[in-house]
N, CA and C of each residue as an Amber inpcrd file, in Angstrom:
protein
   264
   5.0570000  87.1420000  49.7190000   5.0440000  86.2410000  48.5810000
   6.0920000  85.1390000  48.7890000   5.3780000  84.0330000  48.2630000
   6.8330000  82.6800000  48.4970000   7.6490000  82.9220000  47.3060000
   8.9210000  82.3620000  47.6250000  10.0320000  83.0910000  46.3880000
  11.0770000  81.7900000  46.4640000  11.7370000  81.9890000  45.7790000
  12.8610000  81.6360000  45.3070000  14.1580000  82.3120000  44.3760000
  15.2890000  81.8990000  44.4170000  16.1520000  83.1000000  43.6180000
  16.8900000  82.1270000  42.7070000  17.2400000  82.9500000  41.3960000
  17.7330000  82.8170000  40.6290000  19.3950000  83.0940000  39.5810000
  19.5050000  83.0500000  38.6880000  20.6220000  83.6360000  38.1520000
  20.1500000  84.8820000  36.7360000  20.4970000  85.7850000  37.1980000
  20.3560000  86.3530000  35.7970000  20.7230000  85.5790000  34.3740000
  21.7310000  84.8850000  34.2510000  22.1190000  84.7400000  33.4030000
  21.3950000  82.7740000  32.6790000  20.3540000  82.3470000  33.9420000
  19.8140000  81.4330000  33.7610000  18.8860000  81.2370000  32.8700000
  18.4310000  80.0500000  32.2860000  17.3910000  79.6480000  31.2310000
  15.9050000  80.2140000  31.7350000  15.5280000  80.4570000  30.9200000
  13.7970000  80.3650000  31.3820000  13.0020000  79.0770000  31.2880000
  13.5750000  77.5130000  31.2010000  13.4440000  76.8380000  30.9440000
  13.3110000  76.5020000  32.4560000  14.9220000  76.9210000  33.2900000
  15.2520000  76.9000000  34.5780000  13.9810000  77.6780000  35.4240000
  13.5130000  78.7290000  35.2100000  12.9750000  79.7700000  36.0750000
  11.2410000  79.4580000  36.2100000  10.9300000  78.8490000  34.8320000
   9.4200000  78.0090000  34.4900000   9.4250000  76.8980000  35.9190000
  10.2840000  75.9080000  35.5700000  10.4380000  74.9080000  36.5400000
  10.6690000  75.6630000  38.3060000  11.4720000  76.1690000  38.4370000
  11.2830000  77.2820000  40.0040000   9.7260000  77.9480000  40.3480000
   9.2730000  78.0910000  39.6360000   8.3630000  79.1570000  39.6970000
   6.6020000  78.0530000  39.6950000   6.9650000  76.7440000  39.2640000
   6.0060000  75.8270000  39.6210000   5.8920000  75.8800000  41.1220000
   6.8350000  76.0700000  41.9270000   6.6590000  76.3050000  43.6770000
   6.7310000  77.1300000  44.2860000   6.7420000  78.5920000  43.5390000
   6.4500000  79.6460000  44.3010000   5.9300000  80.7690000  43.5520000
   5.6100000  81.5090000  44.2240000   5.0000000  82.6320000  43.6250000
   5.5850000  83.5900000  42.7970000   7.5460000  84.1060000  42.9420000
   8.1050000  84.7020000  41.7390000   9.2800000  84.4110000  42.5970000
  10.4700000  84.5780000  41.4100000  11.8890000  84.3720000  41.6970000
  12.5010000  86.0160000  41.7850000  13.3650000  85.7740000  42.5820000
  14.2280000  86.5210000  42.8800000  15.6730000  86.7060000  42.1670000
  15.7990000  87.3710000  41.3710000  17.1210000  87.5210000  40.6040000
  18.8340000  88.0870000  41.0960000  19.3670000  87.3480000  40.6770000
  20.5160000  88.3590000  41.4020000  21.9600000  88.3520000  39.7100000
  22.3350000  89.3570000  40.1090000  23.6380000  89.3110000  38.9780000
  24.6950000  88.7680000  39.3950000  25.7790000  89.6860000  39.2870000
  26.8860000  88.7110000  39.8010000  27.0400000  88.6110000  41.6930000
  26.7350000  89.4320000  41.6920000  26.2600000  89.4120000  43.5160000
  25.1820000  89.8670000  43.9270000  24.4080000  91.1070000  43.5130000
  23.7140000  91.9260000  44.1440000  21.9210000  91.3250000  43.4900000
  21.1390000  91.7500000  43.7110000  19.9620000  91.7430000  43.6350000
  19.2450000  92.3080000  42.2000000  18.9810000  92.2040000  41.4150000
  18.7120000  92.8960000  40.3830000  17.4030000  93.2080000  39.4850000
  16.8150000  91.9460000  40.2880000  15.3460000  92.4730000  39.5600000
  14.4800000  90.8840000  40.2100000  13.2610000  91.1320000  39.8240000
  11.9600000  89.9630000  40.0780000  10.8990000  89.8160000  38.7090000
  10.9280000  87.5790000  38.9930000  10.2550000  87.0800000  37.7630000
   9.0220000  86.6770000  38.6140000   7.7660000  86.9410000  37.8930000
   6.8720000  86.8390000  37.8810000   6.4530000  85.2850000  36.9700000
   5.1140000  84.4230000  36.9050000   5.2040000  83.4760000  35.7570000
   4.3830000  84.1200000  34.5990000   3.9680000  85.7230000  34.8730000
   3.0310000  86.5260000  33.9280000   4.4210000  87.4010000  32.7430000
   5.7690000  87.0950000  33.2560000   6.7420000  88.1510000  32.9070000
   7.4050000  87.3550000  31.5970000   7.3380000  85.6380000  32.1170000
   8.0310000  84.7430000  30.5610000   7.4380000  84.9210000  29.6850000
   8.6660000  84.8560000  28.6440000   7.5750000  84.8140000  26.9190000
   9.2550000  83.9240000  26.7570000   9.2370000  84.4410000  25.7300000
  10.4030000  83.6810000  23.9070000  11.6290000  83.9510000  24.5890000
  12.0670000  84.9660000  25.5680000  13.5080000  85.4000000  25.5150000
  14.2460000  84.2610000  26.2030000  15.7360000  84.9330000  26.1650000
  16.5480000  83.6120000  26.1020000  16.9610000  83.5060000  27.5280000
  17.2500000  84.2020000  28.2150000  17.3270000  84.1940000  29.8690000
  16.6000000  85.1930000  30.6820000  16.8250000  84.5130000  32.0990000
  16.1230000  85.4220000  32.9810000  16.2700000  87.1860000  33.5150000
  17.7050000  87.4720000  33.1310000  17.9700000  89.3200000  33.0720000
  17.2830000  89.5390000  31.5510000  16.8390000  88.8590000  30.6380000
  16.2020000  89.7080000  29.6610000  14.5020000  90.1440000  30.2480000
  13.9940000  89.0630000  30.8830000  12.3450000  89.4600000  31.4170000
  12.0200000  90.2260000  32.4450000  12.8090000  89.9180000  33.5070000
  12.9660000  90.4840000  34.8400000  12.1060000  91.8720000  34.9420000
  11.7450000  92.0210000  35.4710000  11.0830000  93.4590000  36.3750000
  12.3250000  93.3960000  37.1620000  12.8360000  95.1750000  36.8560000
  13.8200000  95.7690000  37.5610000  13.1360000  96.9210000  38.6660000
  12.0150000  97.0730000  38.4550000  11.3590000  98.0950000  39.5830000
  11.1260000  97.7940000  40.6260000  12.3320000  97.4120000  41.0490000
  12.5220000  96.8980000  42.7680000  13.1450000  98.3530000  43.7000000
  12.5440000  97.3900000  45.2520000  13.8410000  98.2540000  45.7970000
  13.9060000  97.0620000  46.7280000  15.2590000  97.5740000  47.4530000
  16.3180000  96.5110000  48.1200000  16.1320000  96.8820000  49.7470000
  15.7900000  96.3010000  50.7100000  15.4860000  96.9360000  52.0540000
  15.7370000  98.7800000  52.2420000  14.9760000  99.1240000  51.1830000
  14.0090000 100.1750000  51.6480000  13.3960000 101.1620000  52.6000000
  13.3600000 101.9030000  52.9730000  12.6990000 102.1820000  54.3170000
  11.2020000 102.6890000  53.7750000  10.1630000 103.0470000  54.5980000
   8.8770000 103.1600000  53.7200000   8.7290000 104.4720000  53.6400000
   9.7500000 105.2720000  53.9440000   9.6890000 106.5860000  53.2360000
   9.7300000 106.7020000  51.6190000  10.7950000 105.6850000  51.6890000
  11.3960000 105.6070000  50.0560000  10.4600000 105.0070000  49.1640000
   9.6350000 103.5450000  49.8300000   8.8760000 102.8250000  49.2090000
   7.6300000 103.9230000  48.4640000   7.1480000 104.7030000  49.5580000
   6.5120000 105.8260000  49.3500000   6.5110000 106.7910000  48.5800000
   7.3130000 107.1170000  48.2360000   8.2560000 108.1310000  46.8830000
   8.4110000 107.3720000  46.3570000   9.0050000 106.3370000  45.9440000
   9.2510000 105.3650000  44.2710000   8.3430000 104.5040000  43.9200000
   7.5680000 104.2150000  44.7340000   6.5580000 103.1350000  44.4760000
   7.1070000 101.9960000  43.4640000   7.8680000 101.4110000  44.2280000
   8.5950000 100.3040000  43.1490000   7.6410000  99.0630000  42.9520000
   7.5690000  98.4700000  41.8660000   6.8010000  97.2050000  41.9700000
   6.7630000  95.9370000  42.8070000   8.0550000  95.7220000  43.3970000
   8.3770000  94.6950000  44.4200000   9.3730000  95.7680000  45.3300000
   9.3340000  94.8840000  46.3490000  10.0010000  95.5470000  47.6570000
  11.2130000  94.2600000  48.2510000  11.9930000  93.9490000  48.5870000
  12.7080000  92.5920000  49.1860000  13.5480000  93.2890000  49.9340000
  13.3940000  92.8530000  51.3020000  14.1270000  92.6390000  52.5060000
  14.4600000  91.1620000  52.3910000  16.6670000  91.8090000  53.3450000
  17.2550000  91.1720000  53.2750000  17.6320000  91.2290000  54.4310000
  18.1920000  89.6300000  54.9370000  19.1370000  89.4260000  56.0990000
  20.3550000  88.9210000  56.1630000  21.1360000  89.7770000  56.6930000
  22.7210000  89.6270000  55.9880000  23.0550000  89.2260000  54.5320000
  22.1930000  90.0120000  53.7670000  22.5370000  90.0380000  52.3820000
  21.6150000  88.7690000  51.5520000  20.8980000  88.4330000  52.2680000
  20.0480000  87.0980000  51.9140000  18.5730000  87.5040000  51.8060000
  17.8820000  86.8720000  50.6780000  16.8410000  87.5640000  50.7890000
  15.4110000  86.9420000  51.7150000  14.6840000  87.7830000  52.0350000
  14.0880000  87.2020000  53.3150000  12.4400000  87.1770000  53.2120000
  12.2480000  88.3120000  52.1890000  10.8100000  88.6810000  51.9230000
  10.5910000  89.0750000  50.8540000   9.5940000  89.4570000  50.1640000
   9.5960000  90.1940000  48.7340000   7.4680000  90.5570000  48.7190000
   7.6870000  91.4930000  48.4780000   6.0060000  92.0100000  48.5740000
   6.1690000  92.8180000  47.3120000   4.8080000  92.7230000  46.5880000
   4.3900000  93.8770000  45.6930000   4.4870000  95.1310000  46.0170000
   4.8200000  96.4150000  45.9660000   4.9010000  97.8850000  46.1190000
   3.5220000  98.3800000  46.2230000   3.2220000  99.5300000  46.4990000
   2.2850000  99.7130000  46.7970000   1.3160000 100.2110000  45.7230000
């Protein structure tokens, strides 16, 4: 999926406008990774950690993917994110 990343603590005003060029944003908190926006996930709320899909996992191995079946998956390179796929 094409992506882009975001701020948790950003507008959805911000994340509408991102999400005109890719397929879903990538969230992060104060450092780490924290969840994925979809443009099916906005409604009324006031930022992007209130909508977020948190049923991620974070480079994963597909044992794990396999057992949690998380909704998104994102591999990272040196802490950067690199990919992001739907779960299985």
């Amino acid at each position: 999926m094409e992506f882009s990343t975001i701020g948790a603590e950003d507008s959805l005003v911000e994340a509408k406008s991102r999400l005109e060029h890719c397929e879903c944003l990538i969230v992060f908190g104060k450092s780490d990774i924290v969840g994925v926006i979809t443009v099916k996930m906005l409604d009324d709320q006031s930022t992007c950690g209130q909508v977020m899909e948190m049923d991620i996992l974070v480079d994963a191995s597909v044992q794990k993917v396999a057992l949690w079946k998380p909704a998104f998956i994102i591999m990272t390179v040196d802490g950067e994110p690199n990919s992001v796929s739907r779960g299985p």
